[in-house]
N, C-alpha and C positions, 0 to 999 in steps of 0.2 A: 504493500500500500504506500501513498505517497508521502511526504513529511509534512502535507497540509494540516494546521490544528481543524481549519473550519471542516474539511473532507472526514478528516478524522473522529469529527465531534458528532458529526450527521452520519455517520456508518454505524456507529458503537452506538448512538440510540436508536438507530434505525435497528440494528442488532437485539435491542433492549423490546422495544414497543409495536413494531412492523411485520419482520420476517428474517429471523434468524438465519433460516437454512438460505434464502437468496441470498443475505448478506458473507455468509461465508463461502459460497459458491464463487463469487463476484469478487472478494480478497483470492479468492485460490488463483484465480484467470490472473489475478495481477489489475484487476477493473476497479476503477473509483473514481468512478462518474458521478457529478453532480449536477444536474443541469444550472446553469445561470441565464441569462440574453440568450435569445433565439432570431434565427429568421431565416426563409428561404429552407434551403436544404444545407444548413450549417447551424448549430448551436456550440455556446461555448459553456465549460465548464464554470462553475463557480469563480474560480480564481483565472478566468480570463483563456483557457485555452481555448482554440476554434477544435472543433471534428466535422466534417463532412459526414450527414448523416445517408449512408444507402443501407441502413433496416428500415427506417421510417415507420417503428412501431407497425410490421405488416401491413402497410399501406394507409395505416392513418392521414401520415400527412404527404399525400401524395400530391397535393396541392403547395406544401413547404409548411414551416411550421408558422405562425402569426403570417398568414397569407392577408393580407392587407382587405381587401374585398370581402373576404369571410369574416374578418373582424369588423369591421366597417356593416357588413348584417347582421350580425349578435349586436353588436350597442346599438344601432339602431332600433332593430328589431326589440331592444329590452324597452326602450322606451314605451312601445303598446302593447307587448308579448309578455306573458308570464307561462309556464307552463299551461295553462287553460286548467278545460275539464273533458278527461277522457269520455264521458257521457254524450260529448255535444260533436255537433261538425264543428268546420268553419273555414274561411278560406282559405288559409296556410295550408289548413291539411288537406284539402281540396288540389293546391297548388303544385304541394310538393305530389303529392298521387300521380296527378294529370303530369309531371315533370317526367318520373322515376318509367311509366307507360310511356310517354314517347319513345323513349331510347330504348327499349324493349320489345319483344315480339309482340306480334299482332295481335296473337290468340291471348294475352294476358290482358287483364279486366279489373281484377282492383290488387290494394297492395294494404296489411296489412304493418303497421308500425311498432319497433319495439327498443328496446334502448342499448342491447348488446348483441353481437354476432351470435354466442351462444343459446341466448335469449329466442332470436329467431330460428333458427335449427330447432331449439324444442316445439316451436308453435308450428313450422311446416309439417313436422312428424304428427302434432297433433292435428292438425289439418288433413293430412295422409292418411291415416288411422281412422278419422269420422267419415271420409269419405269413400273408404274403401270397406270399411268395418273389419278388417286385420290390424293384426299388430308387429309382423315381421318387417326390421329394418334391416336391408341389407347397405353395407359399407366398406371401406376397403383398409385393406392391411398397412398400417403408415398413417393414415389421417389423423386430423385433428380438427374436432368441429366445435370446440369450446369447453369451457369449466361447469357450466349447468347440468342439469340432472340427465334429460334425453343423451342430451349432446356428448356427455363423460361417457357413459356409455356406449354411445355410439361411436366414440375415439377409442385413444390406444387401451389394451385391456387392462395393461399392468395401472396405467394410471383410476380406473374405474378401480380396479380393486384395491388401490393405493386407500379408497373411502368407503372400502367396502361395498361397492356400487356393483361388483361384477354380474355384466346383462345376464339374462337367460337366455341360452341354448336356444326355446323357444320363440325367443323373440329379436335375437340378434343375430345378423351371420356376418362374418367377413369374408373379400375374397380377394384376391389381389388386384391390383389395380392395372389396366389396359388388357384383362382376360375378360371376354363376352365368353368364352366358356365355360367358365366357372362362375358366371352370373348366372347365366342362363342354367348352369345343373339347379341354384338353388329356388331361383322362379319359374320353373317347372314346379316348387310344390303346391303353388297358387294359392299362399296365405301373406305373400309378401305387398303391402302397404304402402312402402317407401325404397327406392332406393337410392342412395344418398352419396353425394359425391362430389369429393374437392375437386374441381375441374382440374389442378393441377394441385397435390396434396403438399403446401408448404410446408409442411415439420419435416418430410420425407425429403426435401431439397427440390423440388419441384421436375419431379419425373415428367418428363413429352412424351403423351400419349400417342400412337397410331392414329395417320387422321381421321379414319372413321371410326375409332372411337366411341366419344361422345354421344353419335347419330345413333351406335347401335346402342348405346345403352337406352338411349329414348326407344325405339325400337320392340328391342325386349321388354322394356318396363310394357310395355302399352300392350303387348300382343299377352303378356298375361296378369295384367289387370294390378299391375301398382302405378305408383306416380314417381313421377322421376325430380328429385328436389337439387338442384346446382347449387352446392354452398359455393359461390363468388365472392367470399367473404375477405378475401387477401388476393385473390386472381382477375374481379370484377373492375369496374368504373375505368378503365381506360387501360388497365395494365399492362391488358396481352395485344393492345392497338387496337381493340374493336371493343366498343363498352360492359361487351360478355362476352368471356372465354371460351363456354361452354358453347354460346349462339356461332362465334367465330370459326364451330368446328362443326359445324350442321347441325345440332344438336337442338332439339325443342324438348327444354323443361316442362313441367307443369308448375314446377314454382323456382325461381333465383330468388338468393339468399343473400343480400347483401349487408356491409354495415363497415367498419372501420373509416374507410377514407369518406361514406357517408357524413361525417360528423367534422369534418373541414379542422379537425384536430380539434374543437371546441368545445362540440356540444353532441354526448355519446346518442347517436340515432344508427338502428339499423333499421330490416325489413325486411318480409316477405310478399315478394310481387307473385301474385296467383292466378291461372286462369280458372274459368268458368266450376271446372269439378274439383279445383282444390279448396275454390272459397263458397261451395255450395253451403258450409257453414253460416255462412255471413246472411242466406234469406231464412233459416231456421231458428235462429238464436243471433244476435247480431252481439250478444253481451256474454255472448259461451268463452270469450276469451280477451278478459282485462286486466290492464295495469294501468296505476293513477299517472304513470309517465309516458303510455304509450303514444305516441307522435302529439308530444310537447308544443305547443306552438311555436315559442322559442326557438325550438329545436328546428321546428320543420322549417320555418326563417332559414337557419344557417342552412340546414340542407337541400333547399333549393337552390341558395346560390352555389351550392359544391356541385351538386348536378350542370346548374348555367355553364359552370367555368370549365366545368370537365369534357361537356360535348361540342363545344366552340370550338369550330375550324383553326384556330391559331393554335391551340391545345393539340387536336388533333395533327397539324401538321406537325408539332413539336416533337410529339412521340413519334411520329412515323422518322422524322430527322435524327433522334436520338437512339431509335432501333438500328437506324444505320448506319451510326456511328460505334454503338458497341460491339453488332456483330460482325464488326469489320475488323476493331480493334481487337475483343477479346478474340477472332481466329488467329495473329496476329500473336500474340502472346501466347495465346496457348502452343502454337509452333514453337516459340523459344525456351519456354519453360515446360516441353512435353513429358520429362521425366517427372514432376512433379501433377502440375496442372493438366490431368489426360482429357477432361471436355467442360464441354459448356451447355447448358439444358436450358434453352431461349424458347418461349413465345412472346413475341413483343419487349417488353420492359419487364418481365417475369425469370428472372434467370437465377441457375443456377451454374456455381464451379466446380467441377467435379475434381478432388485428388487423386493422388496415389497411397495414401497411406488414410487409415481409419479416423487417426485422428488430425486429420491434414486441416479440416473447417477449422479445428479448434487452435492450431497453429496459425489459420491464416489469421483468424478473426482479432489475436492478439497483436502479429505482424503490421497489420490494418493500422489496428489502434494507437501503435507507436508512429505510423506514420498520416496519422490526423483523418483517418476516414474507421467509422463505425459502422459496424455490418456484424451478421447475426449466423454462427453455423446452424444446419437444419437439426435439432435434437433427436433426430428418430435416423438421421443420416448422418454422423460427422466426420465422414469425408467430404460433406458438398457444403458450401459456404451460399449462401443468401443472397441475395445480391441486388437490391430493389432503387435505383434508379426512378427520382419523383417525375410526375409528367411535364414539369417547366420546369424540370432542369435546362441551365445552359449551357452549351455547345463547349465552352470554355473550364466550367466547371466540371465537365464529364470528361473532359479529356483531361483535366487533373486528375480525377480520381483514379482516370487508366495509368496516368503515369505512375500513380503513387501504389496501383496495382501490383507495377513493374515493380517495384525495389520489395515489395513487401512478399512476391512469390518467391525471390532468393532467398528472404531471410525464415521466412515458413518452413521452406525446403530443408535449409540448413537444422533449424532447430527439430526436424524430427528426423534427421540422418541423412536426407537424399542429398546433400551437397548442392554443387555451383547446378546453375540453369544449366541443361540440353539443349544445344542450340541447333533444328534444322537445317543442315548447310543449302545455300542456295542454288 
């Protein structure tokens, strides 16, 4: 840890009052981050140091952090917005609905609101389940679709049964992920409900599926009678260069899941956008499923301008400018450093690094961190490093972060044995 008193004084009660086990996890890495000033895709440390951030909080702030615009509609918006009453309409929430459906498939009809990714993953499964009257979620090996009750369950096992949560046999199944074969053995028993799927599974380092894929898991869901739910929860809002991942790949959900970067870093909103038979709930009981915060006013304020700013043509052109700037560069490097760095796992602005050694993410991530950019290895993978690139990044600032790429895959290498970069000869 550092010789800071202040770092040191906010660890040791963060230690005391917070969360022990991340605190000592976070000393082990050598980490002692404290946030201070922020802005864009840079914040600085308490005591003044900058980091280039490419985690961005799983695409929180993929808009950058104090995005100017998005703060400018929280104060604003505080002026005549309070959280409301989940009981009533109104035009926010009207606003933000009619927003979240434009940019979305046709066949989708209303969206419901809720305040965390997790959050929403349990209400599409409950959505899935009343409209199917099954209870079998299938999910894939590697995922991670939040800390909530559904949702733990429906992720990694060891973590469910970390709280004693471990799903039943009867009602959860896993299978790996880009196998329609082993989908398809277990919706052949036609009690399955949901099947549920990181369009590209971030804990896992974000594996590239097969292109068709996605189409066929919509496909099977449908041909025997569940609903297919795309958590976009980290893959969505512009990531993979198309505003959904799962859409990007032929793929017709019955409901996208999105939330994180929904909330413009500000104000926690996710959601369930549903068509006609996932929200057949909603003409039966419209009140079968409440929360006092669900689409906040407030909230819905902020996230309609994260939606404005995210599907605007200059947004869009940026990412598409920014995709071709990485995948030119990381191929590019990966040639030079190919005895360490063996690949690159891209759709869009979604990327992962793949090593050569087990614990190569967790090498790199440290590597990073000494040289001023912060990135996250995938926990369920740590060979593959994270690698999330905001959508208004600049052209200048991405090409630092490759360069600063450059020095930090030597010194990765070095600290877990592989020595000097491999160099391609030309």
């Amino acid at each position: 840890m550092t010789d800071s008193p202040i770092k040191n004084h906010i660890y040791d009660e963060a230690a005391r009052v917070w969360n022990p086990g991340k605190v000592a996890l976070l000393k082990d890495q050598g980490i002692d981050i404290v946030l201070g000033d922020r802005s864009g895709y840079i914040f600085q440390d308490v005591e003044g140091q900058p980091l280039i951030n490419l985690h961005i909080n799983g695409g929180v702030f993929n808009l950058g952090h104090c995005n100017p615009e998005v703060r400018q509609a929280l104060v604003e918006g505080s002026l005549h917005y309070d959280a409301g009453n989940h009981y009533f309409p109104s035009q926010v929430k009207n606003d933000l609905c009619e927003a979240l459906l434009a940019v979305s498939p046709d066949h989708m009809k209303y969206v419901a609101f809720n305040n965390g990714g997790g959050e929403s993953i349990d209400a599409a499964v409950k959505f899935a389940r009343h409209a199917t009257g099954r209870r079998r979620v299938v999910t894939v090996n590697g995922a991670f679709h939040g800390a909530t009750g559904i949702a733990t369950q429906a992720g990694d096992p060891g973590m469910a049964a970390f709280f004693t949560m471990t799903p039943s046999p009867d009602e959860f199944s896993k299978v790996d992920y880009d196998d329609l074969d082993q989908l398809e053995e277990v919706l052949r028993r036609e009690d399955t409900a949901a099947v549920l799927i990181e369009s590209m599974p971030a804990t896992a380092g974000f594996p590239v599926p097969h292109d068709d894929y996605l189409a066929g898991v919509t496909a099977l869901a449908h041909r025997y009678g569940a609903l297919y739910i795309a958590d976009e929860v980290q893959t969505g809002m512009m990531r993979s260069g198309q505003m959904w991942c799962s859409v990007g790949y032929g793929a017709e959900p019955d409901m996208i899941v999105t939330g994180k970067a929904l909330s413009g870093g500000y104000y926690p909103m996710s959601a369930v956008i549903m068509n006609e038979r996932a929200g057949q709930w909603l003409h039966e009981d419209g009140f079968a499923h409440l929360s006092s915060f669900n689409a906040a006013e407030l909230g819905c304020v902020v996230a309609s301008k994260v939606v404005e700013i995210t599907a605007r043509e200059s947004t869009v052109a940026n990412v598409a400018t920014l995709i071709d700037l990485f995948t030119a560069r990381l191929g590019e490097l990966q040639q030079r450093h190919c005895r360490f760095f063996t690949g690159v796992r891209q759709r869009g602005l979604i990327i992962g690094l793949q090593t050569a050694h087990p614990e190569g993410a967790t090498a790199l991530m440290a590597a990073l961190y000494k040289h001023g950019v912060w990135s996250m290895r995938a926990n369920f993978d740590t060979s593959v490093l994270q690698f999330k690139p905001g959508l208004l990044m600049s052209t200048a600032l991405a090409g630092d972060v490759l360069d600063r790429l450059d020095v930090a895959l030597d010194d990765a290498a070095r600290s877990v044995g592989m020595g000097e970069k491999s160099a391609v000869p030309a």
